[in-house]
C-alpha positions in Angstrom: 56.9 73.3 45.2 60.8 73.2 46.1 60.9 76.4 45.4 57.8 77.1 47.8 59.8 75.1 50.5 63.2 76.8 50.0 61.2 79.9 49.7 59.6 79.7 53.1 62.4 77.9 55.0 64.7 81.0 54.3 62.4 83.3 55.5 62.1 81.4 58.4 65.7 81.3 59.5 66.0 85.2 58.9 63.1 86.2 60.8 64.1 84.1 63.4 67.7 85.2 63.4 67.4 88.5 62.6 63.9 90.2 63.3 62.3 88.9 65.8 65.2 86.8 67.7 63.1 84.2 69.2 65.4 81.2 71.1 64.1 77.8 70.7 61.2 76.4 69.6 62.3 75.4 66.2 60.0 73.4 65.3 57.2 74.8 66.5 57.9 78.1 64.8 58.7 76.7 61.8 55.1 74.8 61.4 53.6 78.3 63.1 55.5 79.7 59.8 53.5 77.4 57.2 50.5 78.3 58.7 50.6 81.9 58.6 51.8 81.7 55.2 49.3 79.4 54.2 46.5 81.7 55.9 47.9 84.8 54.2 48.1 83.0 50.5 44.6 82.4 50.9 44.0 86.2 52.6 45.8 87.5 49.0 44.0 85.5 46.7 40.6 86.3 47.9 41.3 89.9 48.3 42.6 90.1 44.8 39.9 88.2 43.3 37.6 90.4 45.6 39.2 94.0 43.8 39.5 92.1 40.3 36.0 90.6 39.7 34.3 92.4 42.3 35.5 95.8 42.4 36.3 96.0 39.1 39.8 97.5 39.3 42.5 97.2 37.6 45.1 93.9 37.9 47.9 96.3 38.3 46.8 98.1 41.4 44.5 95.1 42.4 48.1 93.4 43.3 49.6 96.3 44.4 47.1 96.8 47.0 47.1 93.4 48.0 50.7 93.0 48.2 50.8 96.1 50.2 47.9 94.4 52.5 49.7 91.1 52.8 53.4 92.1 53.7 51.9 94.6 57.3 49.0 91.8 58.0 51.8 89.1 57.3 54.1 91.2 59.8 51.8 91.0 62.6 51.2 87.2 61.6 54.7 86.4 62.5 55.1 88.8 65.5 52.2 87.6 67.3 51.0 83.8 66.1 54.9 82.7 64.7 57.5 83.8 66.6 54.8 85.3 70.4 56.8 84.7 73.3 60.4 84.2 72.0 62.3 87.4 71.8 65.0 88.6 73.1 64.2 91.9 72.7 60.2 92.1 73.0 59.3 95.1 72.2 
């Protein structure tokens, strides 16, 4: 769980800082972050379980796929639900 929470808190700081280069709204962004990553854990677990049991592929390119999935749908998490209406440099 500390892990989890370092994890995410890291990610935070260098999307904020470096990707998407938001000012203010700290804390706001930062409990937008938990939420999106919370909605996309539960976006990859269903998807693989939905390849695994349901379409019957392989584990191996069952979490490839959904990794692949996840990171562009997380992407567009953070651009438009995260970090909307802070950049610098919207474009």
């Amino acid at each position: 769980m500390i892990a989890n929470v370092l994890a995410i808190s890291m990610s935070f700081l260098t999307y904020k800082l470096f990707v998407f280069r938001t000012h203010g709204n700290w804390l706001r962004e930062y409990l937008r972050c938990y939420v999106a990553y919370g909605g996309m854990s539960i976006v990859s677990i269903a998807l693989f379980t939905a390849l695994v049991d349901g379409l019957r592929q392989s584990v191996w390119l069952a979490q490839a796929l959904t990794i692949l999935i996840t990171v562009g749908v997380s992407y567009f998490a953070h651009k438009r639900f995260t970090f909307k209406g802070g950049g610098a440099d919207r474009t």
